[in-house]
MIMAR-112179 format. One record per atom (N, C-alpha, C, CB): x, y, z. Coordinates in steps of 0.2 Angstrom, whole numbers, padded with zeros to 4 digits, always signed. Atoms other than C-alpha are relative to their C-alpha. Glycine has a CB too. Layout:
! MIMAR-112179
XYZ/...
//
This chain:
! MIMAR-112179
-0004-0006-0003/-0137-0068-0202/+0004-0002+0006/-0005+0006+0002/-0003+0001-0006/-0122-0069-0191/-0001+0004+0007/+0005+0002-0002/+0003-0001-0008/-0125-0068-0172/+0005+0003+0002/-0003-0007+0005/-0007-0001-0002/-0106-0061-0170/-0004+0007+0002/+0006+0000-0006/+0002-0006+0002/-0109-0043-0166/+0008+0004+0001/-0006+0004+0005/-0007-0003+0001/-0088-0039-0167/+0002+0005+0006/+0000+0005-0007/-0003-0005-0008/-0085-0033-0150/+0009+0000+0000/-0002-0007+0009/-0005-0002+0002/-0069-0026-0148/+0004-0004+0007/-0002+0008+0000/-0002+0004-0006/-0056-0037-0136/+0004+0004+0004/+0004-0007-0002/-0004-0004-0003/-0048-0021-0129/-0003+0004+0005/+0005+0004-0004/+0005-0001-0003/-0063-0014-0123/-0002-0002+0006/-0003-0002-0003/+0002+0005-0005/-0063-0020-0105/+0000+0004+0006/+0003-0007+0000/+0003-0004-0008/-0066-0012-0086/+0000-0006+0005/-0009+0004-0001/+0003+0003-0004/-0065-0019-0070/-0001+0005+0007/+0004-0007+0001/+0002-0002-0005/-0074-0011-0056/-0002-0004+0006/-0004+0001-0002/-0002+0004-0008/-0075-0017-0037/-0003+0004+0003/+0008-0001+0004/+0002-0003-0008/-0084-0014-0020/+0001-0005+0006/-0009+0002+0000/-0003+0005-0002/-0077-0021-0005/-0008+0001+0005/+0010+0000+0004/+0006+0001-0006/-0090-0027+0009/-0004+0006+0006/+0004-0006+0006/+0002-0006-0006/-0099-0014+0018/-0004-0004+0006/-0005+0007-0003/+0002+0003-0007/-0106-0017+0036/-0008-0004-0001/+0000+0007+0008/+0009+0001-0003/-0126-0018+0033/-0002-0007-0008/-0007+0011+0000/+0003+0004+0006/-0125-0032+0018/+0005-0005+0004/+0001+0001-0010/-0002+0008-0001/-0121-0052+0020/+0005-0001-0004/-0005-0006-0002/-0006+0003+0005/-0105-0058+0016/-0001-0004-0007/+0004-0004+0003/-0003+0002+0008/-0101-0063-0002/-0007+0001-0004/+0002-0008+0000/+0008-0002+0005/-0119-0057-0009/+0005+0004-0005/-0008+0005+0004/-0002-0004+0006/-0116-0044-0025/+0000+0007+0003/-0006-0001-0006/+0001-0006-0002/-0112-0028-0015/+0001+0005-0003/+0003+0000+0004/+0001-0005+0004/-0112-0018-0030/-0010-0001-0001/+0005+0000-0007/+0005+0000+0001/-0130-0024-0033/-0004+0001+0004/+0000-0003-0003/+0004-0002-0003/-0135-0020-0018/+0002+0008+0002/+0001-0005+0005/+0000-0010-0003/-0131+0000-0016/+0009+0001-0001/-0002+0002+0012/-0005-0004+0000/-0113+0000-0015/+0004+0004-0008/+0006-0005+0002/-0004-0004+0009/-0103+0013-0029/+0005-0003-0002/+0003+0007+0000/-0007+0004+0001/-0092+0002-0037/+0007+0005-0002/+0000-0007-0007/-0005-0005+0003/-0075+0010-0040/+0004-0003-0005/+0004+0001+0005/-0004+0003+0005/-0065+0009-0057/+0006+0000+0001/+0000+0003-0005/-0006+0002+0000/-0050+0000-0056/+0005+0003-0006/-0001-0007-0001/-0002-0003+0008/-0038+0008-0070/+0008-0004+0000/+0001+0012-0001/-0005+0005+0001/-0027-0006-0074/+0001-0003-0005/-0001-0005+0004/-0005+0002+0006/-0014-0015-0086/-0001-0009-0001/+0008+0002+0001/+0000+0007+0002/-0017-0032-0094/-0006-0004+0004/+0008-0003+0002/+0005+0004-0004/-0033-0036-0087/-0003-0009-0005/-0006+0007+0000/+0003+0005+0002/-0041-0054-0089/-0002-0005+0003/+0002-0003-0002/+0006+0002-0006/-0052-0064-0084/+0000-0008-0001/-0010+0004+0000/+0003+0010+0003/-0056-0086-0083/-0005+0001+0002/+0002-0008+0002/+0006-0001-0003/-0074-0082-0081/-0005-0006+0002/-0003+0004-0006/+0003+0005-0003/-0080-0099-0076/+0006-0007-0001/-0009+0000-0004/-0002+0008+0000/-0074-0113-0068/-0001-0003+0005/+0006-0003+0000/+0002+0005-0004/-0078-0129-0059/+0005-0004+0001/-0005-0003-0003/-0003+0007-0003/-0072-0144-0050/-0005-0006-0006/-0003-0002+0012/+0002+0004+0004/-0079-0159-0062/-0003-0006+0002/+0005-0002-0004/+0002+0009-0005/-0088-0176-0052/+0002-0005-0007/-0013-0003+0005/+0002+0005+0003/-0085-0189-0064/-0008-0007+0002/+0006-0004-0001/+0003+0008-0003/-0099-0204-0062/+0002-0005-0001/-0005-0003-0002/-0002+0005+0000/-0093-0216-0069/-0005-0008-0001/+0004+0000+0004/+0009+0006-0002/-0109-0227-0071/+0004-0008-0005/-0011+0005-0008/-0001+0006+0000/-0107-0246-0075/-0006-0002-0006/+0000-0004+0006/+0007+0002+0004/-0119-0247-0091/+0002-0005-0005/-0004+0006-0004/-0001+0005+0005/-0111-0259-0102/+0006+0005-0006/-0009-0003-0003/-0002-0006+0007/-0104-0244-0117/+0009+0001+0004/-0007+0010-0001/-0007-0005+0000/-0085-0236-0118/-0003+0009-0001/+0007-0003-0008/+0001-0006+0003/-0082-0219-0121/-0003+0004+0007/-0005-0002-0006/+0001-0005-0005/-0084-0203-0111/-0008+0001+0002/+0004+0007-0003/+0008-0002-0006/-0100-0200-0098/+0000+0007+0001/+0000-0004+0009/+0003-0007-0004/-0107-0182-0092/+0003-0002+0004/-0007+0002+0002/-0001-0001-0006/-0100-0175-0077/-0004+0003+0003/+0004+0002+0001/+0004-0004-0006/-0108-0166-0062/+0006+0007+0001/+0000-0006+0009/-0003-0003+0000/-0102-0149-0060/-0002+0004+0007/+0001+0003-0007/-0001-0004-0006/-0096-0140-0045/+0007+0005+0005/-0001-0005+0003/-0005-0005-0003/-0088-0127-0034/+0000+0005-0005/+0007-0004+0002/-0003-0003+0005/-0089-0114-0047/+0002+0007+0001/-0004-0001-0005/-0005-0009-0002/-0076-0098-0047/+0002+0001-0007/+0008+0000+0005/-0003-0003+0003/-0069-0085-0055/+0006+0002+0000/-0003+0004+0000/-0009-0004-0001/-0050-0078-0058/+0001+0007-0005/+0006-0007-0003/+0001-0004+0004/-0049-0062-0064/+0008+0004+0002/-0007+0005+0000/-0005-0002+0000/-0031-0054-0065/+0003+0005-0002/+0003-0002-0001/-0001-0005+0001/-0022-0038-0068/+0006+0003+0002/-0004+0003+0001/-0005-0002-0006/-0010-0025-0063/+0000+0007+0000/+0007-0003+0000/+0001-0008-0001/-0011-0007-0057/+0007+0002+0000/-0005+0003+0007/-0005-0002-0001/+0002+0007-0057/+0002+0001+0007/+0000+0005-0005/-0006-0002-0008/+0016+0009-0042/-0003+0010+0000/+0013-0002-0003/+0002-0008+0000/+0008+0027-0039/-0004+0002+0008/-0005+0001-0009/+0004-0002-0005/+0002+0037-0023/-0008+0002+0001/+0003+0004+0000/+0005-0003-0001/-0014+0044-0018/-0001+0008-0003/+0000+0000+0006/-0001-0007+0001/-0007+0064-0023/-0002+0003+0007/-0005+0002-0005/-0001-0001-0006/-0011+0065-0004/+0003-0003+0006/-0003+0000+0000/-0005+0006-0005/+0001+0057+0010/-0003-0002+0006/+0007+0002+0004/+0006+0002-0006/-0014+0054+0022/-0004-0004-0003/-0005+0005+0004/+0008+0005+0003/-0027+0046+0009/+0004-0005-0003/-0007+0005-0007/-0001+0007+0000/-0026+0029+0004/+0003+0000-0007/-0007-0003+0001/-0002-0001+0007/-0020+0026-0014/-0007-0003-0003/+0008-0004-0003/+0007+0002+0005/-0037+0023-0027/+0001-0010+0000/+0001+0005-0012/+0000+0007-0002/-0029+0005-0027/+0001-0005+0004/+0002-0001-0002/+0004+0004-0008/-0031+0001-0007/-0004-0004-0003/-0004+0005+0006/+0004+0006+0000/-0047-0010-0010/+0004-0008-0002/-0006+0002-0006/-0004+0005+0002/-0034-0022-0019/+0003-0003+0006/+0006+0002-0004/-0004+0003-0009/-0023-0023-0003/-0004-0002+0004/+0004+0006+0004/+0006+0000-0006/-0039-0024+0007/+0001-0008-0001/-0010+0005-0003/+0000+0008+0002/-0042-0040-0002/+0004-0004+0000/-0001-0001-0004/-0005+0006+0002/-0028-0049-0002/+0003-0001+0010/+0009+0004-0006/+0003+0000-0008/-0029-0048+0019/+0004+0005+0003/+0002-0007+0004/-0003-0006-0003/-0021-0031+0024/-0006+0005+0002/+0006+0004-0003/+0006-0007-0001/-0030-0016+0032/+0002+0005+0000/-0004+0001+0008/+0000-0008+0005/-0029+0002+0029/+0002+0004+0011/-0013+0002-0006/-0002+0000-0006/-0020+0010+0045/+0002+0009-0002/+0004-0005+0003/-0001-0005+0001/-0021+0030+0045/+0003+0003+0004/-0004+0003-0003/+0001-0005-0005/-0016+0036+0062/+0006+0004+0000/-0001-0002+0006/-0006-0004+0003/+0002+0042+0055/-0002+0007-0003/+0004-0004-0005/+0003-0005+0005/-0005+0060+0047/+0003-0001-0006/+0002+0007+0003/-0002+0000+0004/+0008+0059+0037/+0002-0006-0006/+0004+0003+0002/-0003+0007+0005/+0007+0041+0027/-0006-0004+0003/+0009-0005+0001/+0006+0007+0001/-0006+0027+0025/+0003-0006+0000/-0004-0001-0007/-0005+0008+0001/+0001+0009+0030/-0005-0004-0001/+0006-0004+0007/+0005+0005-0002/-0007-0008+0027/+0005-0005+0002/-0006-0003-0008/-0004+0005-0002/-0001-0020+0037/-0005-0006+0000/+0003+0002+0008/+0005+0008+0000/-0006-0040+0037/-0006-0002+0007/+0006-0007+0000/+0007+0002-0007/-0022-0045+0047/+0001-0006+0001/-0009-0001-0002/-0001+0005+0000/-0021-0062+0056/-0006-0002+0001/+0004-0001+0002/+0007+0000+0002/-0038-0062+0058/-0005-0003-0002/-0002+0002-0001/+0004+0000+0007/-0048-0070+0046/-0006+0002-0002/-0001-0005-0003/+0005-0004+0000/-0063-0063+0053/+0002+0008-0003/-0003+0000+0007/+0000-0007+0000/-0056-0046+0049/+0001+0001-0006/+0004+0003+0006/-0002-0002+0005/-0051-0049+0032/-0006+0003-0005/+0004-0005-0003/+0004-0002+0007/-0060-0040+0017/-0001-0003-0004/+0002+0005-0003/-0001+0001+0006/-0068-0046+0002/-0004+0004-0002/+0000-0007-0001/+0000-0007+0005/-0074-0038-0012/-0006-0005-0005/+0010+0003-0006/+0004+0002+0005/-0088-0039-0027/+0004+0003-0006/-0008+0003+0001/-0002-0002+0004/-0080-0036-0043/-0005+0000-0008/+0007-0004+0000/+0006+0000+0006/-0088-0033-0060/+0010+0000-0006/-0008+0012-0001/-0003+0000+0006/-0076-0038-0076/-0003+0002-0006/+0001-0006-0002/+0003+0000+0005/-0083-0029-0089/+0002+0002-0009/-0004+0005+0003/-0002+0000+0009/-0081-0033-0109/-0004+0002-0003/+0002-0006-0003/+0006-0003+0006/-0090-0025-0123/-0005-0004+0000/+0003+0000-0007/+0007+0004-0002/-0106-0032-0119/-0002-0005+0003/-0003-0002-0005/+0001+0003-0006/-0104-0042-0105/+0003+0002+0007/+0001-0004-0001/-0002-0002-0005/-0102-0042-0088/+0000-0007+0004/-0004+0005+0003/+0001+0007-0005/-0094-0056-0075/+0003+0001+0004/+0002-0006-0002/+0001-0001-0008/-0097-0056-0059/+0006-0005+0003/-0008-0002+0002/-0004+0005-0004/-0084-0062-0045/-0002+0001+0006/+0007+0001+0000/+0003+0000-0009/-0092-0064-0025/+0007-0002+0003/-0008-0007+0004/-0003+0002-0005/-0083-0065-0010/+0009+0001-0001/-0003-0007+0002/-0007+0001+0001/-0066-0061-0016/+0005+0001+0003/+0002+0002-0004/-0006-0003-0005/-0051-0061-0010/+0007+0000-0007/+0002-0007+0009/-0005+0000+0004/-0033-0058-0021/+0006-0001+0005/+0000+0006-0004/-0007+0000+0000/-0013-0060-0021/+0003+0003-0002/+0002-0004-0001/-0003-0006+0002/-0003-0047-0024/+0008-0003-0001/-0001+0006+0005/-0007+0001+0002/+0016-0046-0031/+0000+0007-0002/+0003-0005-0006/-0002-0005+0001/+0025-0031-0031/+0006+0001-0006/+0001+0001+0006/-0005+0000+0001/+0037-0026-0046/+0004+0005-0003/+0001-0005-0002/-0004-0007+0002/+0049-0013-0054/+0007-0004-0005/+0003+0006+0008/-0007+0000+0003/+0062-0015-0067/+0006+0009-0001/-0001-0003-0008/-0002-0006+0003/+0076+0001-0072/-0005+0001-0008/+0009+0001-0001/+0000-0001+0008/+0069+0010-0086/-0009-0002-0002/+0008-0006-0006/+0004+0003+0002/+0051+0003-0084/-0004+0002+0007/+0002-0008-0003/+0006+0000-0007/+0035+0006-0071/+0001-0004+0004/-0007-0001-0002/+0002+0007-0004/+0033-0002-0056/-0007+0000+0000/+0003+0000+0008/+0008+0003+0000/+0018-0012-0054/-0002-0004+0004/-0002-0004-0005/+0003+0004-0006/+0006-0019-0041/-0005-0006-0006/-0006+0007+0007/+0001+0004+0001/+0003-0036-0049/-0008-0004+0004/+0006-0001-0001/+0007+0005-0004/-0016-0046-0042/-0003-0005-0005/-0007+0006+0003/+0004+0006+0002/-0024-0061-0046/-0006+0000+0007/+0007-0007+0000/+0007-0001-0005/-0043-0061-0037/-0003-0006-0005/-0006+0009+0001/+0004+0006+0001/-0051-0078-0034/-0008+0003+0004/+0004-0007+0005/+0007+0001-0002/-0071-0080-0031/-0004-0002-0001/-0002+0002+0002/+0005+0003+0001/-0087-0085-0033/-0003+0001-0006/-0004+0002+0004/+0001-0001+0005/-0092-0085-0050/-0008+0000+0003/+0003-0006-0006/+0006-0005+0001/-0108-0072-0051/-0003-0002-0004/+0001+0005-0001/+0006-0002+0005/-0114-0074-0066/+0002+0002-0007/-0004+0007+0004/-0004-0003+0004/-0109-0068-0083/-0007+0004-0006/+0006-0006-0004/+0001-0002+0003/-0122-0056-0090/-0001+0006-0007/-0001-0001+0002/+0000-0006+0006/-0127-0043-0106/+0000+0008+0003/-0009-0002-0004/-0001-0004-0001/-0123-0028-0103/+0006+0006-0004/+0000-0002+0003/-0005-0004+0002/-0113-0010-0109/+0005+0003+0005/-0004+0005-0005/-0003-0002-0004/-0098-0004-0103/+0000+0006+0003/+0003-0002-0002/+0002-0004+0000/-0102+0010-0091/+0005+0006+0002/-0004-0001+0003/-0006-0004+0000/-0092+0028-0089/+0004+0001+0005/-0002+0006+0000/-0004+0000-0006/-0079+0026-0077/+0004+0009-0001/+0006-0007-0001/-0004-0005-0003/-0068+0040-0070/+0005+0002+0003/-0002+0003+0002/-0005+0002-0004/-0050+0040-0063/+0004+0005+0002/+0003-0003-0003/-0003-0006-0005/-0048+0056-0055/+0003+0000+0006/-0005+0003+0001/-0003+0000-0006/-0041+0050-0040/+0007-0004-0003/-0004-0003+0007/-0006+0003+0000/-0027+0040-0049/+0006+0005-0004/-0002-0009-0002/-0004-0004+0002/-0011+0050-0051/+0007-0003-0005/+0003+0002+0006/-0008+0002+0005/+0003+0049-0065/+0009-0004+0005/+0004+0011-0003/-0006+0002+0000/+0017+0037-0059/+0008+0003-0003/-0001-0005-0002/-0005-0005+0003/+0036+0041-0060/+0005-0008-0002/+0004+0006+0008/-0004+0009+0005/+0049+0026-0070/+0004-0003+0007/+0009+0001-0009/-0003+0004-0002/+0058+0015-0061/+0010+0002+0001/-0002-0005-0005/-0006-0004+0003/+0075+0026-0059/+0007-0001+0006/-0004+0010-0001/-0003-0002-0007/+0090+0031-0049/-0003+0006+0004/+0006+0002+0000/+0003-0005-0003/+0080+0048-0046/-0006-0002+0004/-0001+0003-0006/+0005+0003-0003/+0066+0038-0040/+0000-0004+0006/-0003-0003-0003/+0000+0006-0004/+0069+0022-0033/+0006-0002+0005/-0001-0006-0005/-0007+0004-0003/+0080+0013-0021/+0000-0006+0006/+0005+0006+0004/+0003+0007-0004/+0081-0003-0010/+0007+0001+0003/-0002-0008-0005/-0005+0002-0005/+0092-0007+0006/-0002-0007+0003/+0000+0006+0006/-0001+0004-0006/+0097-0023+0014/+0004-0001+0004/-0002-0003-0002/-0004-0001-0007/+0103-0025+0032/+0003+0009-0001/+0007-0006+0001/+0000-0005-0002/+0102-0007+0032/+0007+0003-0007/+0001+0001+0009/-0007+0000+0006/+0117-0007+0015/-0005+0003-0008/+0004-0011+0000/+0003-0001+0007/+0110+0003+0000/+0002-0005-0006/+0002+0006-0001/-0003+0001+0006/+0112-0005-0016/-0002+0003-0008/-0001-0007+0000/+0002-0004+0004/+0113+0000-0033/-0004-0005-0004/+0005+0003-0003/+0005+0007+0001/+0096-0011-0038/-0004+0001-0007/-0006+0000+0006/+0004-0001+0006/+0091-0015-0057/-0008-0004-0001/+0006-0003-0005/+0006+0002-0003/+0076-0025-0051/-0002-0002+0006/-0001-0004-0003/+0004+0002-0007/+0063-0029-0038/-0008-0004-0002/-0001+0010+0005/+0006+0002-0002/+0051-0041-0036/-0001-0004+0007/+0000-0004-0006/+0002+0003-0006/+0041-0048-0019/-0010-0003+0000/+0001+0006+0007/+0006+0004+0003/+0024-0060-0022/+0000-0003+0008/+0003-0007-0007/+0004+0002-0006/+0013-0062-0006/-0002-0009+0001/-0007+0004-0001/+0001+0005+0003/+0010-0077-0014/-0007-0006+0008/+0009-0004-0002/+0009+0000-0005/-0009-0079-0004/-0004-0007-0002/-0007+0009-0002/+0003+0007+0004/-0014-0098-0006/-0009+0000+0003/+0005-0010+0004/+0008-0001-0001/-0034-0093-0007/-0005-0006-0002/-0002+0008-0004/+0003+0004+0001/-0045-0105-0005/-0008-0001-0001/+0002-0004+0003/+0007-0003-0002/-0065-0108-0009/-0001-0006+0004/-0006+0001-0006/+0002+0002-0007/-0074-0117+0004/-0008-0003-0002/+0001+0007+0006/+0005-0001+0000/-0091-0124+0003/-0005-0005+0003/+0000+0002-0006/+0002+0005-0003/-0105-0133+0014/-0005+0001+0002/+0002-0002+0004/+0007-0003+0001/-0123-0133+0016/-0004+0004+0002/-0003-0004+0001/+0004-0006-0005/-0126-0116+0025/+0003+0005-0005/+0002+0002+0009/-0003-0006+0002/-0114-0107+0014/+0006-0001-0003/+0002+0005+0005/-0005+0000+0008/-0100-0104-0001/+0004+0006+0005/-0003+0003-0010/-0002-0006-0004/-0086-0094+0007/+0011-0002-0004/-0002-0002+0011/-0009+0000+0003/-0066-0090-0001/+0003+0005+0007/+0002+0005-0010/-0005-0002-0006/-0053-0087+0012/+0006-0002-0003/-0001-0005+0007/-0008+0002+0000/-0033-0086+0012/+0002-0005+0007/+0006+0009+0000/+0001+0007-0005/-0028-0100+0020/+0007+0002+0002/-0001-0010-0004/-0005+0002-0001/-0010-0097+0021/+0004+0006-0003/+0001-0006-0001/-0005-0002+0006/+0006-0086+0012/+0006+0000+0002/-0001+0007-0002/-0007-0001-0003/+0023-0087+0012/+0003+0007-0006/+0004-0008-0002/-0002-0003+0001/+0030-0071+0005/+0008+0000-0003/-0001+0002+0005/-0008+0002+0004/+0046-0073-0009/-0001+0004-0006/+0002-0009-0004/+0000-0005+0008/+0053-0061-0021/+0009-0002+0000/-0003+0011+0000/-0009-0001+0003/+0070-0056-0028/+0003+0005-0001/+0001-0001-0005/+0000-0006+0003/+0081-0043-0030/+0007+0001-0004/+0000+0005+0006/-0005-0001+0002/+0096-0039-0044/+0002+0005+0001/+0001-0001-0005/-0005-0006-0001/+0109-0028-0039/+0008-0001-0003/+0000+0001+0009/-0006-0003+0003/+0126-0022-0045/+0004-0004+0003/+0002+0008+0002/-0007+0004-0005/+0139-0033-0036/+0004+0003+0004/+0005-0002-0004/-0004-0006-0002/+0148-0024-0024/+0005-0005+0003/-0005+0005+0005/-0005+0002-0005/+0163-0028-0013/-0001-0006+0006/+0001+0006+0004/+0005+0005-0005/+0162-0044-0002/+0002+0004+0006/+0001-0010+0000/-0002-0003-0006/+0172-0032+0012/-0005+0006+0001/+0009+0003+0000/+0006-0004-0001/+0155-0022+0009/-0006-0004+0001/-0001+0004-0004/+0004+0003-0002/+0144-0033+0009/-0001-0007-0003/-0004+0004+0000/-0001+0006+0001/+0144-0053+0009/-0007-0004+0000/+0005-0001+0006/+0006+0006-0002/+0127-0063+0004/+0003-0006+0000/-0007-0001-0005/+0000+0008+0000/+0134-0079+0005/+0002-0002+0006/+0005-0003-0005/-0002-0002-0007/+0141-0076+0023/-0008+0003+0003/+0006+0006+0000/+0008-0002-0002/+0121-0069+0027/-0002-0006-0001/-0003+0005-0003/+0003+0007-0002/+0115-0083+0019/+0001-0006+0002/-0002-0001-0005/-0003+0005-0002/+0126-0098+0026/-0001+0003+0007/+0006-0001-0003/+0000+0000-0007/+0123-0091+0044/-0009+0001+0002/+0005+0007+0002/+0007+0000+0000/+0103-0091+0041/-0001+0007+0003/-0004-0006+0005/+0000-0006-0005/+0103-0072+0049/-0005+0003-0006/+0008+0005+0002/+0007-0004+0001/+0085-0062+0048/+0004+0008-0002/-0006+0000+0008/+0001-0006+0002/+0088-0046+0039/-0004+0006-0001/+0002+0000-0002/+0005-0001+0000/+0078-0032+0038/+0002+0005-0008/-0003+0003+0007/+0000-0002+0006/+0075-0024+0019/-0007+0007-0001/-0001-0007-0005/+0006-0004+0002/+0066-0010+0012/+0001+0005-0008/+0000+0006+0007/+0000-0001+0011/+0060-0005-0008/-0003+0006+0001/-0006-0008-0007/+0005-0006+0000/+0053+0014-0008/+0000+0004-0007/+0002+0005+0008/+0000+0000+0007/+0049+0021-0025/-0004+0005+0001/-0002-0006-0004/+0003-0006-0001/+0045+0039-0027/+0003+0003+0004/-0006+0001+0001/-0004-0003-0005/+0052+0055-0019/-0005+0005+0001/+0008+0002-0002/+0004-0005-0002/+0038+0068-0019/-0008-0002+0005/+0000+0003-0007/+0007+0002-0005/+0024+0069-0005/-0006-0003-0004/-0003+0007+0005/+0007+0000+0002/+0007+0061-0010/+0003-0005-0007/-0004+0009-0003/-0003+0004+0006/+0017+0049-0022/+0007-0003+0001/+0001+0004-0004/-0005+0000-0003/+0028+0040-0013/-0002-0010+0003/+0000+0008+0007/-0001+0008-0002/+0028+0019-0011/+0005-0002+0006/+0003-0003-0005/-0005+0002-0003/+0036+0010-0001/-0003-0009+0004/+0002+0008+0005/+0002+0007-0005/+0037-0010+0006/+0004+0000+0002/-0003-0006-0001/-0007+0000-0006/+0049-0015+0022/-0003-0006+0002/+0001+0008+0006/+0002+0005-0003/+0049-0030+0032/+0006+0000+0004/-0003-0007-0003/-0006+0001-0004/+0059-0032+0048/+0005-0006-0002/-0002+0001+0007/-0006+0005+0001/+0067-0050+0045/-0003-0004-0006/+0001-0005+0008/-0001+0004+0007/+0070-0058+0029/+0007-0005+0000/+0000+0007-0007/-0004+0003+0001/+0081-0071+0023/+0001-0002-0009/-0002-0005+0005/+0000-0001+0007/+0090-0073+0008/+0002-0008-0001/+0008+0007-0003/+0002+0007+0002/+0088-0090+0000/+0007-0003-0002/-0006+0000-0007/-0005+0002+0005/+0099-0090-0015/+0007+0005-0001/-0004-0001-0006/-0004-0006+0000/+0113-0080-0021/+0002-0001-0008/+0007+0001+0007/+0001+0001+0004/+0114-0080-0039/+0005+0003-0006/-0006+0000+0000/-0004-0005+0004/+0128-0071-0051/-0005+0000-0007/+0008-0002-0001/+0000-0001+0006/+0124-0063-0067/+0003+0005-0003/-0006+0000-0002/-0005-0005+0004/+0128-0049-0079/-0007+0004-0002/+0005-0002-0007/+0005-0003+0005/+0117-0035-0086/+0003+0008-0001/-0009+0000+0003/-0005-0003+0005/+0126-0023-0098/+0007+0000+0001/-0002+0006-0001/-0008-0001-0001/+0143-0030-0094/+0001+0001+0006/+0002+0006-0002/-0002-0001-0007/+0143-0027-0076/-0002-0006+0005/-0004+0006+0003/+0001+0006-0006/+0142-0042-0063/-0006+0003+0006/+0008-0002+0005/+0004+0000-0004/+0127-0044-0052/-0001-0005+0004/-0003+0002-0003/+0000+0007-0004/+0120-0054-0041/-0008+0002+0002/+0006-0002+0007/+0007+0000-0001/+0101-0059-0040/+0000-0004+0004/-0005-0001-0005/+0001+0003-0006/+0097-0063-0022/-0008-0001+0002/+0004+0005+0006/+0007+0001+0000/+0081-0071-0018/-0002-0003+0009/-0002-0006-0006/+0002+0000-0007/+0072-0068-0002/-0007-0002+0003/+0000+0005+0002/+0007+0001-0002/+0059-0074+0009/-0002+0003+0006/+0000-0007+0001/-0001-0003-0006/+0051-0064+0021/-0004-0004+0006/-0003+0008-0001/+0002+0006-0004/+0049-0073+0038/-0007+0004+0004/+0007-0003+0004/+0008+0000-0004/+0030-0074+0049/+0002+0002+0006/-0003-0007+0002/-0002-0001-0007/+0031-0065+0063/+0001+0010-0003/+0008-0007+0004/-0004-0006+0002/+0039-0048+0053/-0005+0001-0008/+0011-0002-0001/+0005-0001+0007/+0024-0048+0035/+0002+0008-0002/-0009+0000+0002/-0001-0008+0003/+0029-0033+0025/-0005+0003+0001/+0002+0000-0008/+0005-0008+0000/+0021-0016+0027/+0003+0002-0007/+0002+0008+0008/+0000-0009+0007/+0015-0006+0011/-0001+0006+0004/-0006+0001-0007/+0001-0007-0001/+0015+0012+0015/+0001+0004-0005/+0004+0001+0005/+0001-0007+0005/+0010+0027+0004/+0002+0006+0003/-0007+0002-0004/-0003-0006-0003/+0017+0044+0010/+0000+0006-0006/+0007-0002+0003/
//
């Protein structure tokens, strides 16, 4: 008899609880009380176990490959949620915990909007217990932390892009259980009615947007404790826009004079549904011509500088 039992490969869930105060960092804070919350996300997947390799190398006389020693072992589990609000302009969006983890905090004292701005901290950053769950299993990730990329095309969703590194848990038998996604709200496309992006305060007419935290998260480990931390990020994305006038506006004169600009991508127009990321100084790298349907463009690639870390904000 085959041992297969035809699990289904679309079949899959990931659930999350980030660290609460009265449990030990990087233990299984769902399996200790917390209520994990259902992620409701696109392209999920997971590399459910990996290691560092020791070779030995032993001197026994023979060729041919030896056992290794296996260590340091993690998880990578990856995904991406929709560009969408809370439905309230004070509550958090359902996919905060994300942002939590990737090293921002959760800042309400605006009534009217929710920012996360970057922690420098590292004591103060969040990490998270995640559950991957596939048609009869379940795999566990400790202490996590993630990297986020923001993006949007015309004619297409914007998407909060994450990759989460951490502690390979575990990968047990189990069924997938009832989730509920009542707090996460219907998104709007990627439009002129929707979207729009300014830099140095200069609208443009913008047919894509991408920005990638790009969070170099590391694990850590020594004889008291296993621990993952972001060690570092540098902050690069891109943006194609319409070509405009260079007596309107000149990147190649911005970028040849190194000058810090400030940018801002906000996506949605109605309260409770309403994006938005900004960063006071950026610099534009490249300046890049193309075409898309006929029209001249130019895809400018930016980096945002330390000191000025983009704010997300929901409103």
């Amino acid at each position: 008899m085959s041992i297969t039992p035809g699990f289904k490969a679309k079949r899959r869930l990931l659930q999350m609880a980030l660290k609460p105060t009265n449990l030990a960092k990087g233990v299984n804070y769902i399996a200790g009380g917390e209520t994990p919350l259902a992620m409701q996300t696109k392209g999920l997947t997971v590399q459910p176990w990996q290691s560092e390799q020791i070779s030995r190398d032993l001197d026994d006389g023979k060729s041919g490959a030896q056992q290794v020693v296996h260590f340091g072992e993690m998880i990578t589990i990856s995904g991406a949620v929709e560009m969408a609000g809370s439905g309230t302009a004070n509550t958090a969006a359902p996919w905060a915990p994300l942002v939590e983890m990737s090293g921002y905090d959760v800042n309400k004292s605006v009534g009217t909007e929710v920012s996360h701005n970057r922690i420098l901290a590292a004591a103060d950053e969040a990490d998270a217990t995640m559950y991957f769950l596939w048609e009869g299993m379940y795999h566990i990730l400790l202490a996590g932390k993630c990297s986020l990329s923001i993006s949007g095309n015309v004619g297409e969703l914007g998407m909060i892009n994450f990759e989460a590194k951490g502690i390979y848990g575990g990968t047990v038998a189990g069924a997938i259980p009832t989730a509920t996604f009542g707090a996460w709200i219907q998104p709007v496309p990627f439009s002129q009615q929707n979207t729009s992006f300014s830099l140095d305060g200069q609208l443009f007419n913008t047919i894509g947007y991408e920005m990638a935290q790009n969070n170099t998260i590391e694990y850590d480990e020594g004889t008291e404790l296993k621990q993952i931390f972001i060690d570092d990020w540098a902050e690069e994305g891109k943006v194609i826009i319409e070509q405009p006038t260079l007596s309107t506006f000149d990147p190649f004169a911005i970028a040849r004079s190194s000058a810090l600009v400030p940018f801002e991508f906000t996506h949605g127009i109605n309260a409770g549904n309403i994006f938005k990321q900004s960063a006071a100084s950026s610099q534009i790298l490249t300046v890049t011509p193309g075409v898309h349907k006929g029209k001249s463009t130019w895809e400018l690639a930016i980096r945002v500088i330390r000191g000025s870390d983009s704010i997300i904000t929901t409103r």
